[in-house]
N, C-alpha and C positions, 0 to 999 in steps of 0.2 A: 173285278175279282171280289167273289161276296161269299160267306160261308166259312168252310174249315179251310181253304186253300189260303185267305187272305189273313186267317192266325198261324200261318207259316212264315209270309213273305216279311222279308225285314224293308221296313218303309225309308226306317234314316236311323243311323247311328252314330255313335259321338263321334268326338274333334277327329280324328285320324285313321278311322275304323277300317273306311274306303281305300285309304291309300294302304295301311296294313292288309289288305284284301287284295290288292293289286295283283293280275293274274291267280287269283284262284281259281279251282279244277274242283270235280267233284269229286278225282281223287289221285293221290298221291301215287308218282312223283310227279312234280309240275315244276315247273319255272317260277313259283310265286315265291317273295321276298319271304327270309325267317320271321318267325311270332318276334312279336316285341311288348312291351308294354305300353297298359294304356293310357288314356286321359288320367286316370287313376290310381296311375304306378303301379297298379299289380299285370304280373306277365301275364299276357293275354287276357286281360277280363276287359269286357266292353258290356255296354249299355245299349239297351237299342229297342225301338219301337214296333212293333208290326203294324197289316195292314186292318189288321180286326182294332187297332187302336192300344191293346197291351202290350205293357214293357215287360222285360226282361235284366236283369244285369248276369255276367257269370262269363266264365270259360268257352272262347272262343275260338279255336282254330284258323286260323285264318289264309291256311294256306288250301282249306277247301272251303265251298260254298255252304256248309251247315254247318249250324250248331245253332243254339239252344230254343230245337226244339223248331226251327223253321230255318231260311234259306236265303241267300242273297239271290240267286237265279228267282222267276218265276214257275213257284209248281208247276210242275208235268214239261215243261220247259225242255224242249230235245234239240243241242245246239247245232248243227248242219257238220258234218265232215267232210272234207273231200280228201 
């Protein structure tokens, strides 16, 4: 992944980010766990890196796949239905 796709994709995020992400959708409603707070005690803010290498901190959603500004899916990313 190289280019504007790779300043979307989130590479790694902090301590608990993953598991607050747990079944997210790209859009609500879904089965994913309520926001919670972060490593950093504020509700919903996380920390996180992409794959162009920039960080981010800020207001995350975590009950779907975006937010700030890139994605935990990989762009263009179309998951199978049956």
């Amino acid at each position: 992944m190289v280019g504007g796709e790779a300043s979307q994709f989130i590479l790694w995020g902090e301590q608990a980010f993953y598991t607050a992400a747990y079944r997210a959708t790209p859009t609500l409603p879904n089965m994913a766990l309520p926001q919670r707070e972060g490593w950093h005690r504020h509700f919903s803010y996380w920390s996180m890196s992409f794959a162009d290498t920039h960080v981010a901190h800020g207001y995350f959603d975590t009950r779907t796949i975006y937010g700030l500004g890139g994605t935990l899916w990989q762009p263009g990313f179309v998951p199978i239905t049956q």
